[in-house]
N, C-alpha and C positions, 0 to 999 in steps of 0.2 A: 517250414518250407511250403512253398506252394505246390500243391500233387496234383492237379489236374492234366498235365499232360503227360498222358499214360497211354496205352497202347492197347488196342482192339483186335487179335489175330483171327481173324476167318480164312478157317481151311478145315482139313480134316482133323484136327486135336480142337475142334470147335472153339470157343468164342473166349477170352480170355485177356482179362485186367491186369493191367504189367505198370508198377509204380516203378521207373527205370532206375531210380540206383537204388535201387533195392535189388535187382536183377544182371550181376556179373556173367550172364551166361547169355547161350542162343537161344530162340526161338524160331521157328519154321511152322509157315502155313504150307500145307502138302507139299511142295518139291522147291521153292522158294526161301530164301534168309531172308524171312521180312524185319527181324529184330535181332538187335547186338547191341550185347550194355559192354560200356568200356568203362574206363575208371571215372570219377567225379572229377573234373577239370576247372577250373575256375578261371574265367575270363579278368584279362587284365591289359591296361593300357599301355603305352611303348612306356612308359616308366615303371613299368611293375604294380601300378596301383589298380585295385579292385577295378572293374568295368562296370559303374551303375546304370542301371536299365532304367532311371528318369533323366540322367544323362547324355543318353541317345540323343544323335542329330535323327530328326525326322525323316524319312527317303534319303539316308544316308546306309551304303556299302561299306561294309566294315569285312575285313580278313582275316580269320585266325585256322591255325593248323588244327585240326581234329582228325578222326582220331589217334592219326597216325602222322609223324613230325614232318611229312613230306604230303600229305592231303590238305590243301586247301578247302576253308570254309566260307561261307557268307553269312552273316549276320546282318538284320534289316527290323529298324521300326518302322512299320508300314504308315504310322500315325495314324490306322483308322484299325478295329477291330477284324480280327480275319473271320472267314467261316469257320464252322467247328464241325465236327465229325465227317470229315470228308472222305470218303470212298475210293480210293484208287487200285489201279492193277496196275503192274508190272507187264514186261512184252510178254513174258513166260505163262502171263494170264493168273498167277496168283493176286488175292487182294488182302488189305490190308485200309486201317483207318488214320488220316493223319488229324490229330483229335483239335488243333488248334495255336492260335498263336500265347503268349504270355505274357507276363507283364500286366500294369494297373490296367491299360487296354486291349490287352487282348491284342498285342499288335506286333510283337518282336516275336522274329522267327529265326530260322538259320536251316540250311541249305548246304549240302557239300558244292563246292562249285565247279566239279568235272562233272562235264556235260554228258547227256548220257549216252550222246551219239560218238561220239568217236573224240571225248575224252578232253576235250577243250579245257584250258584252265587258266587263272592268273599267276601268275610269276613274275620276279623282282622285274626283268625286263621290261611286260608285258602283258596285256589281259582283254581278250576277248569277248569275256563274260562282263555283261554291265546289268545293272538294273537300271531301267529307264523309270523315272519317278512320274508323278503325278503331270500331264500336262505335255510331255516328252513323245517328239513319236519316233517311230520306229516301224523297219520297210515292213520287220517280219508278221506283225500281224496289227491290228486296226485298236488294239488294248493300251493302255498308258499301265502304270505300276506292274511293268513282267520284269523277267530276268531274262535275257538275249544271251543265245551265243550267235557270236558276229561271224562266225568259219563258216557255219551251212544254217545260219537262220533258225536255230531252234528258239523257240518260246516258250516262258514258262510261269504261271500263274501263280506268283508266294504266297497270295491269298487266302488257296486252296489246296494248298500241300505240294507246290511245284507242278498240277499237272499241266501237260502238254497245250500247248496253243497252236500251235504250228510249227513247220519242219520236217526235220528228218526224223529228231526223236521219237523212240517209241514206247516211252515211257518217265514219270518223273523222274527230277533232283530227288534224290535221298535227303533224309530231313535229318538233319542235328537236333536229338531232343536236347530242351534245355529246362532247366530251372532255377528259378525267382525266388532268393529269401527275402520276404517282405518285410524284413526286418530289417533287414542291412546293404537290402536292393542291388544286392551282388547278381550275377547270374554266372550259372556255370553249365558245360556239356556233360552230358553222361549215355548218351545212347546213339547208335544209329537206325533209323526207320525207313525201309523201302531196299531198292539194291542198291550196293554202293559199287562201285568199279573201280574198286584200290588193289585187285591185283591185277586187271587189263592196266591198271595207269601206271603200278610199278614197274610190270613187263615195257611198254611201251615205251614210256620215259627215264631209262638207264643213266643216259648221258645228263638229263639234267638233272636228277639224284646226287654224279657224281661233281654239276657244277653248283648247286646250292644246298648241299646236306651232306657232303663230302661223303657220299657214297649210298647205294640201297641199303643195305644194312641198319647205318643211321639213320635214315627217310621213313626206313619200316619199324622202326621203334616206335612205339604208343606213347603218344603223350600223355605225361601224366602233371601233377600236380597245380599250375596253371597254363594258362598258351595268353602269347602278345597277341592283341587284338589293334587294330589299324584301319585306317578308311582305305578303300580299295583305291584310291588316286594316290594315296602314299607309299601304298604298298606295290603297285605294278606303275613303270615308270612312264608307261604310255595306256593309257586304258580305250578301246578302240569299241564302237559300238553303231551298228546302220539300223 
């Protein structure tokens, strides 16, 4: 397996190497959930077959539920290498390291895709949240390769761990750790890194729990053993993005 993307906690239980499915438990930087290992998930395509990560479309939105069967995710090869050891804070002011992308170049990421301001997300109907790829512009800020939410203009740099561009938000996407068997060029989820707002989003979205996951209950069950993974234009029937 590939173990480079691991996790970095600065806070008060100081500085600390987290290879994440090694890691079924929490972590906390002083008053913050910067880390949450969940089970090994294994990505796979609307036909059940492994998702290989030289497979990937290039600046192509991909969708899959982590880590919970009602939380949408994003998935993204950037096609060029991200930065590594990037530094962010939370509103709350704790911080934390998003250590990098994966893959042969350094380039696939993945991102929960409720937004952090007030919960934006894609569903079957509909999807707010785009990545604007290379070349693409967008009102919200002067960048091409962000991830937009199209409701109040937040931006967000995949590059760099999700952090902020512009907007309302005031702090990154939560990052899906993931990893690469260079063997078999699978790739799978296993952790969350940053805040995630999956109980603001179940509180907030009741009704639509009970129109696509026939109910919270279901929605808030953890996905386990793999998740369909999808282009986000298959997945949301309208994808809306300025």
């Amino acid at each position: 397996m590939e173990r480079r993307n691991f996790l970095q906690i600065i806070g008060g239980i100081g500085t600390i190497a987290v290879f994440p499915s090694l890691i079924p438990t929490r972590l906390f930087a002083e008053n913050g959930q910067m880390f949450v290992g969940y089970g090994k998930v294994k990505l796979v395509d609307a036909l059940g077959k492994p998702l290989l990560a030289g497979k990937l479309k290039k600046e192509t939105a991909y969708i899959f539920n982590y880590p919970f069967v009602g939380t949408p995710s994003m998935l993204i090869d950037l096609g060029t290498a991200t930065q590594k050891d990037v530094t962010l804070k939370s509103e709350a002011g704790d911080e934390y390291v998003w250590k990098g992308g994966i893959g042969k170049e350094s380039s696939i990421v993945a991102y929960s895709a409720i937004c952090a301001h007030q919960l934006t997300h894609p569903n079957p109907k509909e999807s707010f949240i785009k990545y604007f790829k290379k070349g693409e512009k967008t009102v919200s800020c002067s960048q091409d390769k962000v991830i937009v939410c199209s409701s109040h203009m937040s931006s967000y740099d995949p590059a760099s761990g999700c952090k902020n561009l512009g907007g309302d938000a005031r702090e990154p996407l939560a990052s899906i750790v993931l990893e690469h068997d260079i063997k078999t060029d699978e790739l799978y989820a296993v952790a969350v890194v940053g805040v995630g707002k999956f109980v603001d989003y179940f509180d907030a979205f009741g009704d639509e729990m009970e129109q696509y996951y026939k109910g919270k209950r279901e929605a808030k069950a953890e996905v386990s053993v793999q998740t369909k993974t999808v282009e986000l234009k298959k997945y949301s029937k309208e994808v809306i993005g300025y």
